[in-house]
C-alpha positions, 0 to 999 in steps of 0.5 A: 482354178478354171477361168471365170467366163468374162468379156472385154465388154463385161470388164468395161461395164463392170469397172464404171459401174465400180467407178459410179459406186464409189463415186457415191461415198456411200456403203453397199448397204446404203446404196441398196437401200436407196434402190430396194436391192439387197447387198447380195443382188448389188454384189452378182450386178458389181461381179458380172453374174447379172441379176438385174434388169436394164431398168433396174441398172438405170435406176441404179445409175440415177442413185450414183448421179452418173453422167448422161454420157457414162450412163448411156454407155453403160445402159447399152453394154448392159445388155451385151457384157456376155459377147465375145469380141467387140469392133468399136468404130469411133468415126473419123478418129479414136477417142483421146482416152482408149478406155477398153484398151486401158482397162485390159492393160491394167488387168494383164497379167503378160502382154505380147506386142507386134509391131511391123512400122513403128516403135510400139505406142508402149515404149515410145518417147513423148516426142515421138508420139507428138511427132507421130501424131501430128503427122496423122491426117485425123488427130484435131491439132487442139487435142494432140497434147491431151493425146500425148499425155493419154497415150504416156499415161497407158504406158504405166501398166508397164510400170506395174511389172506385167511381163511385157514382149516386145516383137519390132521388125527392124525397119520400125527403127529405121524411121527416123519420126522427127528427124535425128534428135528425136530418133536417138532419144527413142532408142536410148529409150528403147535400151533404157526399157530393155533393162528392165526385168519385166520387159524383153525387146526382140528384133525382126531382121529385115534380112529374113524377108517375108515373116508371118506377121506381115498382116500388122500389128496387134497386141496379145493379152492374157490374164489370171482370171480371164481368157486371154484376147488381142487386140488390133486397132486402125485409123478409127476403129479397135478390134478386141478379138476373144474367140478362142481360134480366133486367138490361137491363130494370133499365138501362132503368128507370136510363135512363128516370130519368135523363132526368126527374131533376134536374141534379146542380146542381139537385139539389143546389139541392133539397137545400139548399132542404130542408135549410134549411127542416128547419133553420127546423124545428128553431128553431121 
């Protein structure tokens, strides 16, 4: 069955207009009577086959009692849920829920993740990312345990048994975030995750030198009804990348790193090694 034509923008849109209608309590029915839609034209606007004007979506929101903040957000997606690719500039610092990001994580049906200086946000201990965070320059000191708690809560899209690839390069577990307490306890993790059948670690050498995942980390998504994006974020923005060169030429990189990453079992090996010498750390 060929791929229904969908964007991260359409997903977005889609799902809080899902939120906004079951919020209400009320049938499909009852909510197209109040607005003088029938079911079938609500059901295309619900799916993302469109079907409805702009002022006709506000209408629909003011029926749900959406919020001033969450109907604006939808109203000017509206419009747009046909593009591919979207850069959303968040100012000084992200939001402390990445919405976009979640949502496309709870839709994955496998994720590939590449990650060059840092154990990837997925796997990592709430005191590592405490710790990580609060050496940002930007994160508000007043957010930062709502931004642990955020950051844990993306992490159960793992918990749900997407396949998940992790690619590290060996010198991410190498920084000891915290010191050595707080660095033996994420590789613990990190062997703990391991384990699990949905999951494989793969370790980038350091010995290998130069590799084709020098420009930074990014993360591959691909789904059972959608076109596959990535994702790449920065300081203060996130890129959803969905053209289909553009994406080739991220599997390519995923490729390339395969072939020069370690054995799952070598892998594995590695961190071990680490996490005994971080325990040796630790005693001293």
């Amino acid at each position: 069955m060929p791929k229904r034509i969908s964007t991260a923008r359409g997903r977005e849109f889609g799902a809080g207009l899902r939120a906004a209608i079951k919020g209400t309590g009320l049938t499909s029915r009852a909510l197209a009577d109040i607005t003088g839609w029938d079911e079938a034209k609500l059901s295309n606007v619900v799916n993302g086959r469109g079907g409805a004007t702009q002022v006709e979506i506000a209408a629909l929101l003011g029926a749900c009692r959406v919020k001033s903040t969450e109907a604006s957000h939808l109203l000017a997606l509206y419009p747009e849920t046909h593009i591919r690719g979207w850069w959303q500039q968040h100012g000084m610092y992200a939001p402390v829920q990445a919405r976009t990001i979640a949502e496309n994580l709870r839709l994955a049906k496998a994720l590939t993740s590449w990650h060059t200086h840092m154990v990837p946000p997925l796997l990592q201990t709430a005191d590592y990312i405490r710790e990580a965070l609060r050496a940002s320059s930007t994160t508000p000191a007043d957010e930062l345990q709502e931004r642990v708690m955020a950051q844990l809560g993306m992490q159960e899209s793992l918990r749900r048994g997407v396949r998940c690839t992790f690619l590290i390069h060996e010198l991410a577990l190498h920084l000891p975030v915290a010191g050595a307490e707080v660095h033996t306890g994420q590789l613990l993790h990190l062997l703990h995750m391991a384990s699990r059948p949905n999951i494989t670690i793969r370790i980038v050498p350091t010995a290998h030198g130069a590799h084709a995942g020098l420009t930074g980390p990014f993360t591959h998504l691909t789904f059972a009804k959608h076109e596959p994006l990535v994702i790449t974020e920065t300081e203060n923005s996130t890129l959803f990348t969905e053209a289909a060169d553009a994406v080739k030429g991220y599997e390519e990189v995923v490729r390339a790193l395969g072939e020069i990453s370690l054995s799952e079992a070598d892998s594995t090996e590695l961190v071990l090694h680490l996490c005994d010498a971080s325990r040796d750390a630790e005693r001293q």
